[in-house]
SEVO-286326 format. One record per residue (C-alpha): residue in one letter; residue number from 0; x negated, y negated, z negated. Coordinates in steps of 0.05 Angstrom, whole numbers. Each point is the difference from the previous one (the first is absolute). Layout:
<atoms>
resn | resi | u | v | w
A | NUM | X | Y | Z;
...
</atoms>
This chain:
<atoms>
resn | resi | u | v | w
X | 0 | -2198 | -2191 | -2573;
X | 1 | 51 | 50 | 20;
X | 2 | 23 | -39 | 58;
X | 3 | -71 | 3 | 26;
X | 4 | -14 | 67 | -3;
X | 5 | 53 | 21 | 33;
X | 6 | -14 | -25 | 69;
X | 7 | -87 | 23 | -13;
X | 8 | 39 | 77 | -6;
X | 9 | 47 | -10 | 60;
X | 10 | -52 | -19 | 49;
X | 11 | -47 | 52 | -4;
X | 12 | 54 | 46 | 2;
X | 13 | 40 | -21 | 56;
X | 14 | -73 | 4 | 33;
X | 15 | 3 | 75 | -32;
X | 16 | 62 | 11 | 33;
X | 17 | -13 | -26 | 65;
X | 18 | -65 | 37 | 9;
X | 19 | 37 | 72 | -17;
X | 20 | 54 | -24 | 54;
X | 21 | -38 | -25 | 57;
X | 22 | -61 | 53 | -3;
X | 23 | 38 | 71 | -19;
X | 24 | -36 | 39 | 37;
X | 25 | -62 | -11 | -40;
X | 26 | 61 | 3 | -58;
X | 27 | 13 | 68 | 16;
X | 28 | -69 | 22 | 7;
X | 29 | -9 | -24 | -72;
X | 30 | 61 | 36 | -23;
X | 31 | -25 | 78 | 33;
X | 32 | -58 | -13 | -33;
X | 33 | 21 | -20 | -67;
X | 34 | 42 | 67 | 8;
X | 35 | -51 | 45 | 27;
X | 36 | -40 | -20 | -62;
X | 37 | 55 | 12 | -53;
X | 38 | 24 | 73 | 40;
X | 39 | -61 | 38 | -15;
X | 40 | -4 | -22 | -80;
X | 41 | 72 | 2 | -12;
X | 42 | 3 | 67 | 21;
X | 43 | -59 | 31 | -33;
X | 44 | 24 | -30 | -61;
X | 45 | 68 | 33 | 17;
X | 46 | -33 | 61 | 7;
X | 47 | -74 | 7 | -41;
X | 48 | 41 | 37 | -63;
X | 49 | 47 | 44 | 47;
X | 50 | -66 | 19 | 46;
X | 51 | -40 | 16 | -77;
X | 52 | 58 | 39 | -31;
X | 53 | 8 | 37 | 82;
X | 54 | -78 | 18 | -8;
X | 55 | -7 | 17 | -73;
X | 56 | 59 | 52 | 14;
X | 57 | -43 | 31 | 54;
X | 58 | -57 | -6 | -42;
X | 59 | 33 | 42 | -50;
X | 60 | 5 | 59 | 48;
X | 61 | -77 | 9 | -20;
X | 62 | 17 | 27 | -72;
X | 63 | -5 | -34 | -53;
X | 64 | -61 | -54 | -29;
X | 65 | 3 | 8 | -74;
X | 66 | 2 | 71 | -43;
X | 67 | 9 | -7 | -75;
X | 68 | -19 | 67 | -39;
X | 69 | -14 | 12 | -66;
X | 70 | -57 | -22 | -40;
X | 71 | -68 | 45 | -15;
X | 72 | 22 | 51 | -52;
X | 73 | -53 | 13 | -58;
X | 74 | -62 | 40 | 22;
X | 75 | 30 | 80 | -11;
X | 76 | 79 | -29 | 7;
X | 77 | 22 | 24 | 60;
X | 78 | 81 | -11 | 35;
X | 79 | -4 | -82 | 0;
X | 80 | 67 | -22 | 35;
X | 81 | 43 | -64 | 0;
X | 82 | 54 | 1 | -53;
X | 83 | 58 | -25 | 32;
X | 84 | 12 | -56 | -49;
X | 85 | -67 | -27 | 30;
X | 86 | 41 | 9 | 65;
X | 87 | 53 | -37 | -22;
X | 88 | -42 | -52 | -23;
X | 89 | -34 | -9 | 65;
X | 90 | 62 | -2 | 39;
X | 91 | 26 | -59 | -50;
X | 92 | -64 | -54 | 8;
X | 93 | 17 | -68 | 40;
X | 94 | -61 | 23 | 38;
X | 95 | 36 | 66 | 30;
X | 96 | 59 | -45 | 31;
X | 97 | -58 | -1 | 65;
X | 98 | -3 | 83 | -5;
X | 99 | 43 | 20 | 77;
X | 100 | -6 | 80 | -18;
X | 101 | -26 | 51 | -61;
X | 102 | 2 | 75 | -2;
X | 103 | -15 | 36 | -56;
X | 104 | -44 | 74 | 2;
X | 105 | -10 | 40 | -52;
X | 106 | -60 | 62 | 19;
X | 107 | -11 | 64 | -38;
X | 108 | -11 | 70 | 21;
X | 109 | 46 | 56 | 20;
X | 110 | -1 | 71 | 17;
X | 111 | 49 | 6 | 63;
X | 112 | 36 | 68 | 28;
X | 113 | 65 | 31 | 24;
X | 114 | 51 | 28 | -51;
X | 115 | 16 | 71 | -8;
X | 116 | -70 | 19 | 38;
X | 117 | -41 | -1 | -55;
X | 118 | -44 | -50 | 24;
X | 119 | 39 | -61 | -52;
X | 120 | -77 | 3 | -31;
X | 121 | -31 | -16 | 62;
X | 122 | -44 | -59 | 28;
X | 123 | -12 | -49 | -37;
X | 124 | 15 | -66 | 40;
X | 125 | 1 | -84 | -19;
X | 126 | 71 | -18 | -15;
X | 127 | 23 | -76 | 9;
X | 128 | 55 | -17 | -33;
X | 129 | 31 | -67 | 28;
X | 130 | 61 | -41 | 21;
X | 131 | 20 | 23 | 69;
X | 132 | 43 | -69 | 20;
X | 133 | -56 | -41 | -19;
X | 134 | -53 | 37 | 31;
X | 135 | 50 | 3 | 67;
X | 136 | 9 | -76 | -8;
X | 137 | -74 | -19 | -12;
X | 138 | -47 | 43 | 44;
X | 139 | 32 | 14 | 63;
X | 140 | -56 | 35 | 30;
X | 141 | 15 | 60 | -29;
X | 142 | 13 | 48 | 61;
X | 143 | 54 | 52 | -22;
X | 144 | 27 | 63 | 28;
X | 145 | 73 | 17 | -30;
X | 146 | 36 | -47 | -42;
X | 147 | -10 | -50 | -64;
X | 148 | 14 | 38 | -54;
X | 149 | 68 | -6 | -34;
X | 150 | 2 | -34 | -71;
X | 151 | 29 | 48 | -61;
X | 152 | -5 | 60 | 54;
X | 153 | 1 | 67 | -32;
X | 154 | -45 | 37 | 8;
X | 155 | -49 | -70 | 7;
X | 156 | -11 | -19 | 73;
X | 157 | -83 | -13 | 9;
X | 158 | -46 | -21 | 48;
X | 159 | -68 | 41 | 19;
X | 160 | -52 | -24 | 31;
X | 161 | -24 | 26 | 74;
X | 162 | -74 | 22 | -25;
X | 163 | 35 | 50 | -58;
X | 164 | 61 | 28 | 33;
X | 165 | -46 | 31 | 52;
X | 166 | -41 | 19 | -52;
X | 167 | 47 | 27 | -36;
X | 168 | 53 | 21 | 54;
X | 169 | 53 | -43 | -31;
X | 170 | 59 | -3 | 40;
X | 171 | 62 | -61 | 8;
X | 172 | 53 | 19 | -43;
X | 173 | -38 | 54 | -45;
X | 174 | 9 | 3 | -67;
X | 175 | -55 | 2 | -43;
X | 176 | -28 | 19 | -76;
X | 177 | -36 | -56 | -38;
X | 178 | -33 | 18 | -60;
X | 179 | -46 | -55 | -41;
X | 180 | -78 | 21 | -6;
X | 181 | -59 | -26 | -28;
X | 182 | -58 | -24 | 49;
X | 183 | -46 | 8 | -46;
X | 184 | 14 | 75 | -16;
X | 185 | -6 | -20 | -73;
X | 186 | 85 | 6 | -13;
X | 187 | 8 | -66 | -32;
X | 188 | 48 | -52 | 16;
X | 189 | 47 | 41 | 30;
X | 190 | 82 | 10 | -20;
X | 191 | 7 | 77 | -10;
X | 192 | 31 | 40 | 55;
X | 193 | 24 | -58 | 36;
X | 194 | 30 | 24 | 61;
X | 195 | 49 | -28 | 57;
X | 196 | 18 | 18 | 61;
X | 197 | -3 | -48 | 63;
X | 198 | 14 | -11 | 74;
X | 199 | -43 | -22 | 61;
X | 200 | 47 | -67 | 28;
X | 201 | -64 | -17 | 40;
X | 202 | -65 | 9 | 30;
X | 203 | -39 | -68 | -3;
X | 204 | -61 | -20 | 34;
X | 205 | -41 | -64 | -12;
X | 206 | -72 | 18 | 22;
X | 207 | -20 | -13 | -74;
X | 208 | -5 | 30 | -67;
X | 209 | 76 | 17 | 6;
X | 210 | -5 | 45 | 46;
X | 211 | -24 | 42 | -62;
X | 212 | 52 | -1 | -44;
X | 213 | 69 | 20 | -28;
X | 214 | 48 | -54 | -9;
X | 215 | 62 | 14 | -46;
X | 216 | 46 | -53 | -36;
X | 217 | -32 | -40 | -62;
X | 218 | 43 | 26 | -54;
X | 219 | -17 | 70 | 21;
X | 220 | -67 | -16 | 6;
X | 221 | 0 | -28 | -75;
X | 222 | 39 | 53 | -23;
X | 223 | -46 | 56 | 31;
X | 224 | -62 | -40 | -35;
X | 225 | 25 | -9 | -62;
X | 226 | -5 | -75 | 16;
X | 227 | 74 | -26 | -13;
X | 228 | -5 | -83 | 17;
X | 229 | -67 | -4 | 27;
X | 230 | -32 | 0 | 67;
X | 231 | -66 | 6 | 27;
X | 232 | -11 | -76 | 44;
X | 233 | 46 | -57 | 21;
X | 234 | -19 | -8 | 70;
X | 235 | 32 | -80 | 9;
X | 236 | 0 | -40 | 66;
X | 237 | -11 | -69 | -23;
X | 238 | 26 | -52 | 54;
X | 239 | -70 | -21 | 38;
X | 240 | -48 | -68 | -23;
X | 241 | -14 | -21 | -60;
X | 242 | 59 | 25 | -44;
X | 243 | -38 | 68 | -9;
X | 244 | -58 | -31 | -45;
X | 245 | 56 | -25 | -52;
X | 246 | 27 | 65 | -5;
X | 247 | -62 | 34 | 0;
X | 248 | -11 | -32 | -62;
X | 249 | 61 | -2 | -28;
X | 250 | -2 | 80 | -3;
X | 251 | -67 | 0 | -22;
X | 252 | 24 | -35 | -61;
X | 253 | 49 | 63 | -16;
X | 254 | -28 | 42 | -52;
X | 255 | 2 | 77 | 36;
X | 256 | -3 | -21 | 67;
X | 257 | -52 | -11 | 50;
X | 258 | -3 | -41 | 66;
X | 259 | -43 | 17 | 62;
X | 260 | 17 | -47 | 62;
X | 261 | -19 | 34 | 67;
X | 262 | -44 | -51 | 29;
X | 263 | -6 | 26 | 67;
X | 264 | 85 | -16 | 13;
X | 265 | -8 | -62 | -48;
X | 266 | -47 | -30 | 50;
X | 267 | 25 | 28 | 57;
X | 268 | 71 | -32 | -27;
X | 269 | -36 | -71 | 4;
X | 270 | -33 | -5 | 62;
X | 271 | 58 | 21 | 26;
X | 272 | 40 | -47 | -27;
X | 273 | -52 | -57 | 9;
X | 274 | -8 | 13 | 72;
X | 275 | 68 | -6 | 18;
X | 276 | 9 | -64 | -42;
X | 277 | -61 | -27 | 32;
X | 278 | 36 | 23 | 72;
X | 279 | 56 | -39 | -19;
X | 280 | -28 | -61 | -25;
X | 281 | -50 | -3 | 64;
X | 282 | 65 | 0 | 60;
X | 283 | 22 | -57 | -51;
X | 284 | -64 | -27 | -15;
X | 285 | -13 | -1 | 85;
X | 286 | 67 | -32 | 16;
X | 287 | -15 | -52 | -49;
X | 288 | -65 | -14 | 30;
X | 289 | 31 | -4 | 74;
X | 290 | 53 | -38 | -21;
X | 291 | -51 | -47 | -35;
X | 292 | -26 | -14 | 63;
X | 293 | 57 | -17 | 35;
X | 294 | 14 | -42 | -46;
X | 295 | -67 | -41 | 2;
X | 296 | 23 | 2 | 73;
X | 297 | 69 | -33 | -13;
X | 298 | -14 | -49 | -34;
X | 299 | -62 | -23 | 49;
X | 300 | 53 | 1 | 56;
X | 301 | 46 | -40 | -42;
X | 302 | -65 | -54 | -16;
X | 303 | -13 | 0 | 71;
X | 304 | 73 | -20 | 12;
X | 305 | 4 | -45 | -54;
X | 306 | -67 | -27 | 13;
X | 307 | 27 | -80 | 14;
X | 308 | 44 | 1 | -56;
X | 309 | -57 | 27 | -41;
X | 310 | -44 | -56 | 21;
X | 311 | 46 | -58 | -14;
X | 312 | 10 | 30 | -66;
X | 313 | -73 | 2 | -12;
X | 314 | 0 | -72 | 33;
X | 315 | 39 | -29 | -54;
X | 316 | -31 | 26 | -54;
X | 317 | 40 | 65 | -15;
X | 318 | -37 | 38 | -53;
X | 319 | -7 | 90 | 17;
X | 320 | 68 | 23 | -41;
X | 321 | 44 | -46 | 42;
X | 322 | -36 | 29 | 68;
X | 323 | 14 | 73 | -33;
X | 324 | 72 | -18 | -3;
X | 325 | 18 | -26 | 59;
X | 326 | -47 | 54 | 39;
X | 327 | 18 | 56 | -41;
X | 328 | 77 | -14 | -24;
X | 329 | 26 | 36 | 67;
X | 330 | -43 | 58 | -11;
X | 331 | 23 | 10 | -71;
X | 332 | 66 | 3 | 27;
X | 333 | 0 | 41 | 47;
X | 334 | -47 | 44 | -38;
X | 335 | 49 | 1 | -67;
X | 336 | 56 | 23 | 58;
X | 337 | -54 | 48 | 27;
X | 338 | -21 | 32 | -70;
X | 339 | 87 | 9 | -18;
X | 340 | 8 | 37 | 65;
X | 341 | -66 | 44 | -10;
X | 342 | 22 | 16 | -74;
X | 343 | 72 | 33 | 37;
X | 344 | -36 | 33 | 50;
X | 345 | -60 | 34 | -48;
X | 346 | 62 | 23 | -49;
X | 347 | 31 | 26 | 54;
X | 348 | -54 | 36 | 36;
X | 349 | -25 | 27 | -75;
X | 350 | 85 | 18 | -21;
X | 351 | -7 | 42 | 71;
X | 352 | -67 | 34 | -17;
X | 353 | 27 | 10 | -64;
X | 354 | 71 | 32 | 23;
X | 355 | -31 | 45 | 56;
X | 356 | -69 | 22 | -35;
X | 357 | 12 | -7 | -81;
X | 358 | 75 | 13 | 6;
X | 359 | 7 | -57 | -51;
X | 360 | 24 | -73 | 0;
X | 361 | -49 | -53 | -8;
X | 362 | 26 | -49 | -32;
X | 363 | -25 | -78 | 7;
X | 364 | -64 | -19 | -25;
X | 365 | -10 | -63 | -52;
X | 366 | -75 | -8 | 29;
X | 367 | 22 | 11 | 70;
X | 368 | 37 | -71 | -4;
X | 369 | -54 | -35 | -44;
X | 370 | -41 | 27 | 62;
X | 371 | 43 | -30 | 61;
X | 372 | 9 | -62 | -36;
X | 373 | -84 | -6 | -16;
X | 374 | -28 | 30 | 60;
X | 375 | 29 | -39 | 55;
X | 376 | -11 | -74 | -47;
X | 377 | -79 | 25 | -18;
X | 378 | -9 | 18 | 77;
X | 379 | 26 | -68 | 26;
X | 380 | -33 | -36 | -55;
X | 381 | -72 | 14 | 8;
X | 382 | 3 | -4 | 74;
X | 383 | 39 | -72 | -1;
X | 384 | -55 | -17 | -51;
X | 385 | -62 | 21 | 41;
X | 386 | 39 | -31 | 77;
X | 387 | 10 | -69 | -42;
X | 388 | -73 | 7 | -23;
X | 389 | -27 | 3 | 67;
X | 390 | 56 | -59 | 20;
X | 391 | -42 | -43 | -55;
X | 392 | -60 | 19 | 28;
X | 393 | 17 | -30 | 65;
X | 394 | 3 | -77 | 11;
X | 395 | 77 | -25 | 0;
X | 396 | -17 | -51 | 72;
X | 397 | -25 | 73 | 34;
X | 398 | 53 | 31 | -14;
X | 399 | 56 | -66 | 8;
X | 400 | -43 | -5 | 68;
X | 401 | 6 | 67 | 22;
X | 402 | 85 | 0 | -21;
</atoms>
């Protein structure tokens, strides 16, 4: 039985064989388009997570999409903050690994005047206390005029916005009386006599509600409130699609803290995101379709070449799957050689755009070869099957007549 096999295999492949040899140009036409197909999806594949992790980072230049603050005090309980073990226990969920930025603020009121002038009981002013680096780091629209301010400077580098140093004629590199106050006149909640003495780094402008107010580092800020470990809001940047709901309610679930997502940048976030995956996937999805085409084309040229050995096939009684091999075995070759070559070439156009744009490697992609190997065999497939189901259609002593 083995013995008779063997010679059933060899014929239709030396017939394999000498059809790739003796028609190569239609070979090679079958091998560009095997690789044009692969190129496009081998390289968005490459590339999808480097382009979603280049666009979430200039997403995140829009602030941030989540704010946590505390929960509703009692009715008549006024000062709610976030402890920072509540902190802490935000910054430790599985959830927060997607969280790219957070900046912690902590608001109260101050009275705000120059030393030795007798004005150190002056205007009461919003103080923000927060983390300089991070705020640098995670909104970088902030528009400043003089320098960052220096961490452990004495006496504390701060930041003012534009909107109250004209108001209040507060010059770079002034130094300044802080003195805690209550807003509501009623002198509760506020340290006794706590006073400090800071200086202007920087004039920042925003065109928003920081325009408004007096920046000065966090521990400062809790230490002028009488607030030692506690802040105000957690603004986080949560990496864009649907990692923000988890979170969300993962926070939710903390007792003392509350969650508010900012819808407007949450959906903003997606389309964004969804449009240029949908970009993407459409230059891939049209190259498929054009190379679909020529595909359907190839393998009607190669029926039309074929078309007397087709019809003595057919003659004798040769049943669709052997027709299929011996029209589309030279095609499958050729197209297996095409979809190797287009794998290199869409690594090596997406390593490039990777160097030159990301700055990063890209390194080879398991789905990119599943891809050249499937693509070019699918392709070549259906079109062999649909040429050798018109071939059956036709009579075999038309087409032995017209050979």
């Amino acid at each position: 039985m083995g013995s008779s096999a063997l010679p059933a295999l060899a014929f239709p492949t030396r017939l394999i064989l000498r059809g790739a040899r003796l028609r190569w140009r239609r070979g090679l036409l079958t091998l560009l388009t095997a690789a044009v197909a692969v190129i496009p999806i081998v390289s968005y594949l490459a590339l999808s997570a480097e382009v979603t992790q280049a666009i979430e980072g200039d997403l995140a230049a829009f602030g941030p999409n989540l704010l946590v603050i505390p929960e509703s005090p009692a009715p008549g309980v006024a000062g709610a903050r976030l402890d920072s073990r509540v902190v802490d226990r935000i910054l430790a969920l599985p959830e927060s690994d997607s969280v790219r930025s957070w900046v912690p603020f902590l608001y109260g009121t101050a009275s705000v005047g120059r030393p030795g002038t007798g004005t150190e009981n002056g205007t009461p002013v919003v103080v923000a206390g927060t983390d300089f680096e991070r705020v640098r780091a995670a909104q970088p629209w902030w528009q400043m005029d003089g320098r960052w301010p220096a961490v452990g400077s004495t006496p504390a580098d701060s930041v003012v916005g534009e909107v109250l140093a004209r108001t209040l004629n507060l010059t770079l590199d002034s130094s300044q009386s802080l003195r805690a106050v209550d807003p509501t006149g009623g002198g509760q909640d506020v340290p006794p006599a706590c006073n400090c003495t800071i200086r202007i780094a920087a004039e920042v402008r925003t065109g928003g509600g920081e325009d408004q107010l007096l920046f000065i580092p966090l521990p400062l800020a809790q230490e002028l409130l009488g607030a030692p470990g506690q802040v105000s809001v957690l603004q986080v940047r949560v990496a864009s699609g649907d990692r923000i709901g988890p979170l969300a309610r993962a926070i939710d679930a903390i007792p003392g803290a509350d969650v508010r997502t900012i819808e407007q940048l949450v959906a903003g976030d997606r389309v964004v995101l969804a449009t240029t995956s949908l970009l993407l996937l459409t230059i891939a999805g049209e190259a498929l379709v054009c190379t679909s085409l020529a595909a359907v084309a190839i393998a009607g040229t190669a029926l039309a070449e074929r078309r007397s050995e087709v019809g003595l096939l057919v003659a004798l009684g040769a049943r669709a799957p052997a027709v299929r091999r011996l029209l589309g075995g030279d095609l499958l070759l050729y197209g297996a050689i095409g979809g190797a070559g287009g794998y290199a070439l869409g690594w090596a156009m997406a390593a490039s755009i990777g160097a030159k744009v990301f700055e990063r490697p890209i390194p080879p992609e398991l789905l990119g070869v599943l891809a050249a190997l499937l693509i070019p065999f699918v392709l070549f497939s259906l079109a062999t099957r649909l040429a050798v189901h018109r071939a059956l259609a036709a009579a075999p002593v038309e087409a032995l007549r017209e050979g």
